[in-house]
C-alpha positions in Angstrom: 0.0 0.0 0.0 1.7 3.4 -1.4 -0.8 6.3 -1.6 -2.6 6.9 1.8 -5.0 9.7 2.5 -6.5 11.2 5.5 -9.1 13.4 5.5 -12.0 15.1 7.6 -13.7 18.3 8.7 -11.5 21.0 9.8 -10.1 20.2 13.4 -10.6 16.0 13.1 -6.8 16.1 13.9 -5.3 15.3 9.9 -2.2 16.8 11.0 -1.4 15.1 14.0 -2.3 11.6 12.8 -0.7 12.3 9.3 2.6 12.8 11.7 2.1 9.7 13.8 1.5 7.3 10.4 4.5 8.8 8.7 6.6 7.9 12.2 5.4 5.2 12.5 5.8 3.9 8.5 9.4 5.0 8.7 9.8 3.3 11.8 9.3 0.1 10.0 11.4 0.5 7.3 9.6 2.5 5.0 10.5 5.8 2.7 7.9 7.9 3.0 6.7 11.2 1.8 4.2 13.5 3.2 2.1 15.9 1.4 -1.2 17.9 1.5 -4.0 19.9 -0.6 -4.3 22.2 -1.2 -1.0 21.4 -2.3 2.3 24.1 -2.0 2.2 24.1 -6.0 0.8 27.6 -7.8 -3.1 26.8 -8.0 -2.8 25.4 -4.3 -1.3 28.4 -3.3 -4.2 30.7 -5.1 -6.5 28.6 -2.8 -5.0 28.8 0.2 -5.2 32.9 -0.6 -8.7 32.6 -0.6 -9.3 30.4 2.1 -7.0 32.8 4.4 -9.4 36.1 2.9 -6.1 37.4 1.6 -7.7 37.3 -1.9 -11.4 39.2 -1.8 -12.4 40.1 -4.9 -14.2 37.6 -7.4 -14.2 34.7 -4.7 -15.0 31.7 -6.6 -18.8 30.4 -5.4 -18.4 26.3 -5.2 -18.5 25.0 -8.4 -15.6 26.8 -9.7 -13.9 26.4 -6.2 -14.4 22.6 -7.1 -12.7 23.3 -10.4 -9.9 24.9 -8.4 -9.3 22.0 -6.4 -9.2 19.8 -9.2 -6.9 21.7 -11.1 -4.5 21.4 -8.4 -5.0 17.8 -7.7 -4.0 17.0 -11.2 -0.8 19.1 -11.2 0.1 17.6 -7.5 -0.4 14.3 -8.9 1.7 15.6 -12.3 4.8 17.0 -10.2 5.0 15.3 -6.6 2.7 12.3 -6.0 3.4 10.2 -9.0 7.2 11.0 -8.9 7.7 9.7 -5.2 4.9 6.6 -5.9 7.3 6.2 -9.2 10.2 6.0 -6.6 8.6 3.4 -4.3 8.0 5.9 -1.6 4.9 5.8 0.6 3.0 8.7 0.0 0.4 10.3 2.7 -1.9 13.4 1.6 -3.3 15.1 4.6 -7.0 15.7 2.1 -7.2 14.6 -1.4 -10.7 14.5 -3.5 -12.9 13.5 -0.4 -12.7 16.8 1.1 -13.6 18.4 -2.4 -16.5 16.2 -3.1 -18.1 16.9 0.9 -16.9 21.0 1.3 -18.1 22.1 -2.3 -21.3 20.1 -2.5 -22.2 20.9 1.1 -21.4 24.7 -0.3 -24.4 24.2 -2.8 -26.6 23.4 -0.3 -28.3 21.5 2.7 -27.0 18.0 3.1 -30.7 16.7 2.3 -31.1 18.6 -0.8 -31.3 17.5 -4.5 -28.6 20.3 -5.3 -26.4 18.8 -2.9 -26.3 15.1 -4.3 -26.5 16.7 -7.6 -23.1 18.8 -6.5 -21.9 15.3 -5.1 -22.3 13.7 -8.5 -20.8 16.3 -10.6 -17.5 16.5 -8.4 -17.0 13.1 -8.3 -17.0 13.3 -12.1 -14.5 16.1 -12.6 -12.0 14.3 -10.5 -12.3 11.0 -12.3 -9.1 11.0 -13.7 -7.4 11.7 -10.4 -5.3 8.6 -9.2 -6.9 6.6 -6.6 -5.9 6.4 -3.2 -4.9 2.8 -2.1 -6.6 3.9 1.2 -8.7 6.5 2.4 -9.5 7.3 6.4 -11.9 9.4 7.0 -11.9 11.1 10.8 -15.1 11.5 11.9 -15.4 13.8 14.9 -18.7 16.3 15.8 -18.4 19.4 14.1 -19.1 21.5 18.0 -16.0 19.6 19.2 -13.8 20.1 15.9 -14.7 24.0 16.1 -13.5 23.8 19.9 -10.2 21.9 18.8 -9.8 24.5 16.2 -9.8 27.3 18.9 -6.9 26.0 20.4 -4.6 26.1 17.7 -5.0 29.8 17.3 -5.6 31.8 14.1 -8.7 33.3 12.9 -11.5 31.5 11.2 -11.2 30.5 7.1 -13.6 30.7 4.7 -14.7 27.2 5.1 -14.1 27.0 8.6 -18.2 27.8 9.6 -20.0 25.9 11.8 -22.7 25.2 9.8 -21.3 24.2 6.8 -18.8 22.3 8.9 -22.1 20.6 10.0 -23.0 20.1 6.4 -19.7 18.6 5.3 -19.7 15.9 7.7 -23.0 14.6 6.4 -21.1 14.5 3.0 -18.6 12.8 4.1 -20.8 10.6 5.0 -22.2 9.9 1.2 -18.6 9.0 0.2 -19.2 5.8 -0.6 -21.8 6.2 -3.0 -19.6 8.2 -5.4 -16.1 6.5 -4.6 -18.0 2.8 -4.2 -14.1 0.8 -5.4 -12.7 3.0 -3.1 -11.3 1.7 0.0 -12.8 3.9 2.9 -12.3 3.4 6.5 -14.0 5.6 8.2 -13.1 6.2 12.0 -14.1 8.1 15.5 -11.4 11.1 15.9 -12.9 11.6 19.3 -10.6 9.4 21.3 -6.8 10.6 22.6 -4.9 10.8 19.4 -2.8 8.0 20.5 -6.0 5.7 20.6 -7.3 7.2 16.8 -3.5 6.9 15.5 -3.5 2.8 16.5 -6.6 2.4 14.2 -5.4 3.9 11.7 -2.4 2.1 11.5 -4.0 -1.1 12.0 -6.4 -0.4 9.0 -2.9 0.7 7.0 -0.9 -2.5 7.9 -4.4 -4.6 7.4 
C-alpha cells in the first residue's frame, strides 16, 4: 500500500495523525513522503489565498472552487505524488478529492437537498481521472468539538471553517461511498486521545 489519504472536517486532527503514520511507517522501514492539498504548487497556493481572505475580490462560489481544487490535484499528482509513488516511496496526503466532493457540494446546499447530491455527483466526475488512493480514512469527529479543537490552535476562522457548513460537510462525508464505491474507505471516530485514533489507523494501513 503506497498512496494513503487522511481526511476530515477542519479540526478531526489530519495533522497530528498524518505525523504519527508517517513515524510510524518509517519506523518500519519504510520511505515515506508527506504531502497535503491544497498542495504548495501555484493553483494550491491561489486557494489557500482565498481560504485565508487574503484574496477578496471575485471569490470563486463552489463549483468553480471545485474546479480549483481539481486543477490542483492534477498538477500535484503531475509533479510530486506520481514521482515519489514512481520511486517506491509511501505517499500520505493530509485531504485529497474526499474533502472536495463533501466542502463544495455541502457549499451548494443542505446536506438533504437535490442540489447537494446533484453537487456530489458532478465532483466526483470532474476528478475522475485523479489517481486513486490505495486507502482513504476518514476522521469523523462532531463538528461542535472540531470547532472547539480549532480554537486551540489559534488563528482566525477560514472561509470554510463555519460551523454550519462544517455541520453540512460531515453529512457528505458521509455519502462517500456512493460516489467512490471501489474505493477503500475506513472511516473512524477522531474523538478518542490521538494515541487511541493513530492505533486504528495504523491497523487499518498494515491490514
Amino acid at each position: 500500500m503506497s498512496f494513503l489519504v487522511i481526511d476530515g472536517v477542519d479540526g478531526a486532527g489530519k495533522g497530528t495523525q498524518v505525523a504519527l503514520l508517517a513515524d510510524a511507517l518509517r519506523a518500519r522501514g519504510r520511505t515515506v513522503h508527506v504531502t497535503c492539498e491544497p498542495s504548495d504548487h501555484p493553483i494550491g497556493a491561489m486557494i489557500r489565498r482565498y481560504l485565508r481572505h487574503e484574496l477578496t475580490q471575485s471569490v470563486p462560489g463552489w463549483d468553480a472552487m471545485a474546479l480549483l481544487f481539481a486543477a490542483d490535484r492534477m498538477q500535484h499528482l503531475e509533479h510530486e505524488i506520481r514521482p515519489h509513488l514512481a520511486l517506491g516511496h509511501t505517499v500520505i496526503s493530509d485531504r485529497y478529492d474526499a474533502s472536495s466532493i463533501a466542502y463544495q457540494s455541502a457549499m451548494r446546499g443542505p446536506a438533504d437537498s437535490r442540489e447537494a447530491d446533484e453537487a456530489l455527483a458532478w465532483i466526483a466526475a470532474i476528478n475522475a481521472h485523479a489517481q486513486r488512493p490505495d486507502l482513504t480514512v476518514l476522521l469523523d469527529l462532531d463538528p461542535e468539538i472540531a470547532a472547539e479543537r480549532r480554537k486551540t490552535r489559534g488563528g482566525s476562522e477560514e472561509l470554510l471553517e463555519k460551523r454550519e457548513l462544517q455541520r453540512r460537510v460531515r453529512a457528505q462525508y458521509g455519502k462517500l461511498p456512493r460516489v467512490r464505491p471501489h474505493d477503500r474507505i475506513v472511516t473512524i471516530d477522531a474523538s478518542p486521545p490521538p494515541e487511541q485514533v493513530h492505533a486504528l489507523i495504523l491497523a487499518a494501513v498494515l491490514g
